[in-house]
C-alpha positions in Angstrom: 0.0 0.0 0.0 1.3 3.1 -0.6 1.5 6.0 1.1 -1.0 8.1 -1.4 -3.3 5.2 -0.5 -2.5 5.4 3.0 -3.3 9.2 3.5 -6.9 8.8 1.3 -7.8 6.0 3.8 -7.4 7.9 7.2 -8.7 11.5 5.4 -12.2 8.9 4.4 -12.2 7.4 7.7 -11.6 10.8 10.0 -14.1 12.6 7.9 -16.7 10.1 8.2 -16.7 8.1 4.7 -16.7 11.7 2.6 -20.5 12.0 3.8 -21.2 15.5 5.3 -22.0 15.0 9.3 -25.6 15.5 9.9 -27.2 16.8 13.2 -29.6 14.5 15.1 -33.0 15.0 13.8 -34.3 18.2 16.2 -37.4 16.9 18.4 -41.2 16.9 16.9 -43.3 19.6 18.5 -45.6 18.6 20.8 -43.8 15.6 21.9 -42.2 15.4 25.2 -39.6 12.9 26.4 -40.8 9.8 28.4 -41.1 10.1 32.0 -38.9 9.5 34.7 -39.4 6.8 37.3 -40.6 8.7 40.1 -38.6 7.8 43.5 -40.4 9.0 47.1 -38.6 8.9 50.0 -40.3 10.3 53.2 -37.7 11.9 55.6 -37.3 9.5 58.9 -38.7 6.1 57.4 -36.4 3.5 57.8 -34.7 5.5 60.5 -36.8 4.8 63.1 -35.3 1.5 65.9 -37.4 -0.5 68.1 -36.6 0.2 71.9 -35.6 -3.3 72.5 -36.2 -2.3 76.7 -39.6 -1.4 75.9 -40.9 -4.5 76.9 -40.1 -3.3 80.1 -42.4 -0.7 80.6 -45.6 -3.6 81.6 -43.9 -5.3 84.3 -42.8 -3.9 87.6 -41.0 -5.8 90.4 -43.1 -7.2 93.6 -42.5 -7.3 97.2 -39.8 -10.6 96.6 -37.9 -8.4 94.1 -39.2 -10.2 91.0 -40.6 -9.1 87.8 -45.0 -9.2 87.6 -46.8 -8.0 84.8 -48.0 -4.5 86.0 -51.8 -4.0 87.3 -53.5 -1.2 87.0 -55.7 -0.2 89.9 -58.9 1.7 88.8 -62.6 2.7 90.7 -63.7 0.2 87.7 -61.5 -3.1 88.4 -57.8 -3.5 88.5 -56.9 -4.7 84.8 -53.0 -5.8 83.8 -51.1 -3.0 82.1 -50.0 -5.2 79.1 -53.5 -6.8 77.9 -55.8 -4.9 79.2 -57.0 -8.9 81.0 -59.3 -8.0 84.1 -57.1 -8.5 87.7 -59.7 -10.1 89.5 -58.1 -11.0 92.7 -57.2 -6.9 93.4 -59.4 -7.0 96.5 -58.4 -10.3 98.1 -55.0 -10.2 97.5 -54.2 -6.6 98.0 -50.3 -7.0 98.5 -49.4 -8.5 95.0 -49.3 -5.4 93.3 -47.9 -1.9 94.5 -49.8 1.0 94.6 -48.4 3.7 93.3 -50.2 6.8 92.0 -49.1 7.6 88.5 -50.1 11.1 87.1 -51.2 12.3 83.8 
């Protein structure tokens, strides 16, 4: 190959096969690009950690320093804190729960 033939191959290959370069077709009136995928995040969700000592908060300890599910004393019945279960022994056994006056 010589170098004439050389030099005609690179000048058809940098200037794109001897064809004039064309600008992408401008876009149709009227016609707007597809949409987007739309991504919602709310601020704080999937921050929020479950108190693992919350568990906690329904039992209290008794007069032999062990943990009992807490009973709520009320002028309706005594009920356990954690279920809402009616406490129905709150006026024959008066010492297995503590009474202690909680304020709202």
């Amino acid at each position: 190959m010589s170098a004439r033939a050389f030099w005609l191959v690179v000048m058809v290959v940098l200037f794109g096969f001897g064809g004039p370069a064309r600008a992408a077709d401008p876009p149709k009136e009227g016609q707007l690009p597809p949409p987007k995928p739309l991504l919602v995040t709310v601020p704080g969700e999937g921050q929020l950690r479950t108190n693992r000592y919350a568990v906690w908060q329904y039992y209290g300890v008794d007069r032999f320093g062990q943990f009992r599910p807490m009973v709520v004393n009320t002028s309706h019945g005594a009920y356990y804190l954690i279920n809402g279960q009616c406490y129905p022994w709150a006026t024959t056994h008066p010492l297995e729960f503590m009474r202690v006056l909680v304020g709202e």
